[in-house]
N, C-alpha and C positions, 0 to 999 in steps of 0.2 A: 399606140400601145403605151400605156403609162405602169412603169416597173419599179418599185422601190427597193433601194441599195443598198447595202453597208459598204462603207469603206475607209480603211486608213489606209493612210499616204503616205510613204518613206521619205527618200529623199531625192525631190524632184522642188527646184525653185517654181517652176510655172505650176507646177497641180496641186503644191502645198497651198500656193496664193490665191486658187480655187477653191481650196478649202477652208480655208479660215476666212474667206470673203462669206461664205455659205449660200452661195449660189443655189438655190432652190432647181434651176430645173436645166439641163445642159443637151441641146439638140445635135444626135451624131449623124453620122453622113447618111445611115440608114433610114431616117425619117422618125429615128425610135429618140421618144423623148424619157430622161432617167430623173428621177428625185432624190437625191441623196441624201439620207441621214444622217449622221454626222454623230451619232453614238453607234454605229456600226462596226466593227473591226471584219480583215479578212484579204482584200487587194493590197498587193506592195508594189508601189510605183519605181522602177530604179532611173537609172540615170538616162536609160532610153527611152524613159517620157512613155512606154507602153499604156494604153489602157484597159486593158485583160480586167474581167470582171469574175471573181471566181464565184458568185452565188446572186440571184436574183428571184424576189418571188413577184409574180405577176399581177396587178389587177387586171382583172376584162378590161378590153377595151371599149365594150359597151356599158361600162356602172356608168351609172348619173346621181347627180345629186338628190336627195331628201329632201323633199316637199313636206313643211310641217313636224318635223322630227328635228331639233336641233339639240347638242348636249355641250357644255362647255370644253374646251383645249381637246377636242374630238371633232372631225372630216367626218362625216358619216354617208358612205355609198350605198348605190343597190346593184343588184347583176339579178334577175331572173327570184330565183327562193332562196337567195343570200343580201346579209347587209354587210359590210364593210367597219369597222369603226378604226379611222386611220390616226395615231398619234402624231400631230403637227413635228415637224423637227424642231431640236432645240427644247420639247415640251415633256415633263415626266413620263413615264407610263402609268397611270391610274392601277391605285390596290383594287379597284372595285369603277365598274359604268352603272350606275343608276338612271333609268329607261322609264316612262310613261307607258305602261300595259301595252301588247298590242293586238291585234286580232287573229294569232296565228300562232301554232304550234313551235317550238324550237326544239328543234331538232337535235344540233349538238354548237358549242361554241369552241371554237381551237385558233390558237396563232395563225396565220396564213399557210406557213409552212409546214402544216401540222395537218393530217387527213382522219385525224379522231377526234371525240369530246375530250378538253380535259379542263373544262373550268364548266363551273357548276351555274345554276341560274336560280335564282331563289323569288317565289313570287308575295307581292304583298295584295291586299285587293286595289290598291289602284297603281300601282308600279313595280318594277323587278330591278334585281339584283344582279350582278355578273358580277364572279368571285373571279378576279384575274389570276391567274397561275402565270408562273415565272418565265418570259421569254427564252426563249431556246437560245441557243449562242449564232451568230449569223442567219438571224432571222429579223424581217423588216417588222416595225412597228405595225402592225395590222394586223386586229383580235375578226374573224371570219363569226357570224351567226348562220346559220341551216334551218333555214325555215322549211315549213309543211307548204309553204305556196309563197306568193309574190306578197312584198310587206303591206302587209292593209293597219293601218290606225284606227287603233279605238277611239271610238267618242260616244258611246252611249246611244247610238243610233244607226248601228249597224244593221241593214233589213236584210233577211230571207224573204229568197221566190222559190218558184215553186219550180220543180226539174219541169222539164219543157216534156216529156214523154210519158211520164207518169202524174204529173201533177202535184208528187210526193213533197211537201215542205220540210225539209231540214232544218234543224233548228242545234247545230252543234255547240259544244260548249266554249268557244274560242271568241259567240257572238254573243255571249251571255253577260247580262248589266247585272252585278250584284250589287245589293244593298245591306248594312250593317257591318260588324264591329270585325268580324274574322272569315267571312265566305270570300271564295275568290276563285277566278279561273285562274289554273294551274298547268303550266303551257311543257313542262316539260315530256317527253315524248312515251314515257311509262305512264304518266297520270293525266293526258290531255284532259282533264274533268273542270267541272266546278265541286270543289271542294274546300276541305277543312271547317266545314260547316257545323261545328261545335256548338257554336249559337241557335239555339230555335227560333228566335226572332230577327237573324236576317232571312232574307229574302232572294228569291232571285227571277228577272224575267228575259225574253227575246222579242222583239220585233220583227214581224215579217206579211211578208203581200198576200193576199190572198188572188186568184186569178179567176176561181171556179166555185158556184153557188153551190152547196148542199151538205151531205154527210161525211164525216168526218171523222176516220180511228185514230185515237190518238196512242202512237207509241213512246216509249222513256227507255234508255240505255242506260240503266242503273247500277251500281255497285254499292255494296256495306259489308265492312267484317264481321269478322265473329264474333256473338256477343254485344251487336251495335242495330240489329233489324229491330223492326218493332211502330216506329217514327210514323206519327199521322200528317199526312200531308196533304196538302187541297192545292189543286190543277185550276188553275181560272182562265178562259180565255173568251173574249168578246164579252156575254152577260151569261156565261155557263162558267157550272164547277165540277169536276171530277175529285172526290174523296179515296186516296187509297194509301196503303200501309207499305211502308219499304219491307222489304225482302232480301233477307240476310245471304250472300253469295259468297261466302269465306274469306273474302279479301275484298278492300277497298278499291280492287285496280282490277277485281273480275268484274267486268259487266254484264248484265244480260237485260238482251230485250223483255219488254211487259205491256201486254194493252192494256190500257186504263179503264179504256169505255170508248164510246161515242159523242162529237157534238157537229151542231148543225152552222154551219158560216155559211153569210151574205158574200156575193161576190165583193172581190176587193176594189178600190174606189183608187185610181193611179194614185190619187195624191195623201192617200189617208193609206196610214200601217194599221197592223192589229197587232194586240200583245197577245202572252204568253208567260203568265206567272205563278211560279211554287211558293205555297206559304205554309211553313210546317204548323201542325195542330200542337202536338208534344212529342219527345225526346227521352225515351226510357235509357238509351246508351249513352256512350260519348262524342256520337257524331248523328246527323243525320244519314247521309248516304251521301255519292259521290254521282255526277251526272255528266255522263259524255256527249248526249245527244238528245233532245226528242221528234218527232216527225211527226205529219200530221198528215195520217195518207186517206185519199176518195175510199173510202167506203168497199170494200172487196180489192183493191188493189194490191197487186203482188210485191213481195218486199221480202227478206232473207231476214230470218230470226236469229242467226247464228250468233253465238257470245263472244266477249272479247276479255279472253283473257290472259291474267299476266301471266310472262315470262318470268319465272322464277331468276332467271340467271340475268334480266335487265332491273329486276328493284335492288334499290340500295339494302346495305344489311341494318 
């Protein structure tokens, strides 16, 4: 179990001398190893040397380290659909963690000690922002992220396959490579989209397997507000295009399902991806639309058209 601690020391010669030595890591009879912080307050040591610990927050004992993720004066773990990002002792707290995109939703980011969102994530098209809010008072250095699934890294080459039962290709927007000045996938948990797409001349596409030769409906989980529909857009994939016009849904953050049309794929080749790219024609609003998903299902295949949309009392005002 590895626990991180705050603690100041009263007046005990032996525990003060552990602490100003700043012994990183102290094994107790229990097997349980502790990291002490040393900007902590909260434990008062007196003269019977006790070691009473009044508050402790936990990492799993199962986090491992970050493979390919490193960020400066930051430990960065994982547990399951969480990351970790652990302040070294001795090391500031950062106003702000600037991150490398990832492939995944975020959910919410809070101190460890803390069971809600309360620092904000801000995405750019190729990295994001974490506004750090104010440690709590006896609470360990460790800002918690809440991912939609287990941390995947973007690189531009993220593939979709197809569900094993239906054949259906997903193609959500978390796996989406955009191209140009302001589009971007937008990971926070009201707008999982690719958006901000102000620019008609970025772009955006997906990679993914194909498994099954033939016909092909291709669906879009789209959003646009009011006063922004209108946008000509062309669907390219393999050596086909689908032309069709966004549709206005009152809000950027309502989506709803839309068949485009039909095209026809070659079975996929293990070693060769196919793409999947939007390129808008023109731009009569302020945006083009916002895209959460599209899919690419066989031909009469069953699938749920239902919309997705916002939560008035989850958008920001």
């Amino acid at each position: 179990m590895s626990t991180y601690v705050r603690v100041t020391i009263a007046d005990s010669g032996v525990y003060r001398e552990f602490f100003m030595s700043k012994i990183a890591n102290i094994a107790f009879y229990a097997r349980t190893v502790l990291r002490i912080s040393a900007l902590a307050t909260g434990v008062i040591v007196g003269a019977v040397h006790t070691d009473t610990i009044a508050m402790a927050e936990e990492l799993p004992a199962t986090t491992t380290t970050v493979e390919g993720l490193t960020l400066p004066d930051l430990e960065i773990r994982q547990d399951k659909d969480r990351l970790f990002f652990v302040v070294p002792e001795g090391k500031p707290v950062p106003a702000k963690i600037t991150l490398p995109r990832l492939a995944n939703v975020v959910r919410s980011v809070h101190w460890i000690a803390e069971d809600k969102a309360t620092m904000q994530v801000k995405s750019e098209p190729a990295e994001w922002t974490i506004d750090v809010s104010t440690r709590p008072e006896n609470t360990a250095a460790v800002i918690v992220a809440e991912l939609d699934a287990p941390l995947e890294l973007f690189n531009k080459t993220v593939v979709a396959r197809p569900e094993k039962d239906s054949g259906i290709i997903l193609l959500p927007a978390k796996y989406a490579a955009t191209q140009g000045s302001k589009l971007r996938f937008e990971p926070q948990p009201h707008k999982n989209t690719v958006g901000y797409w102000s620019d008609e001349h970025d772009t955006v596409a997906w990679t993914f397997q194909n498994a099954e030769a033939g016909e092909y409906e291709i669906d879009i989980l789209q959003g646009c507000g009011k006063s922004h529909g209108g946008s000509k857009v062309t669907l390219q994939v393999a050596d086909q295009a689908l032309d069709f016009v966004v549709e206005e849904t009152g809000h950027f953050q309502n989506f709803i399902w839309r068949t485009l049309g039909t095209v026809t794929l070659e079975a996929g080749d293990a070693k060769e991806a196919m793409s999947l790219k939007l390129t808008p024609q023109s731009k009569p609003g302020g945006a083009v639309m916002d895209v959460r998903a599209i899919r690419l299902c066989p031909k009469g295949s069953k699938r749920s058209f239902e919309p997705e949309l916002a939560d008035a009392k989850l958008l920001p005002p």
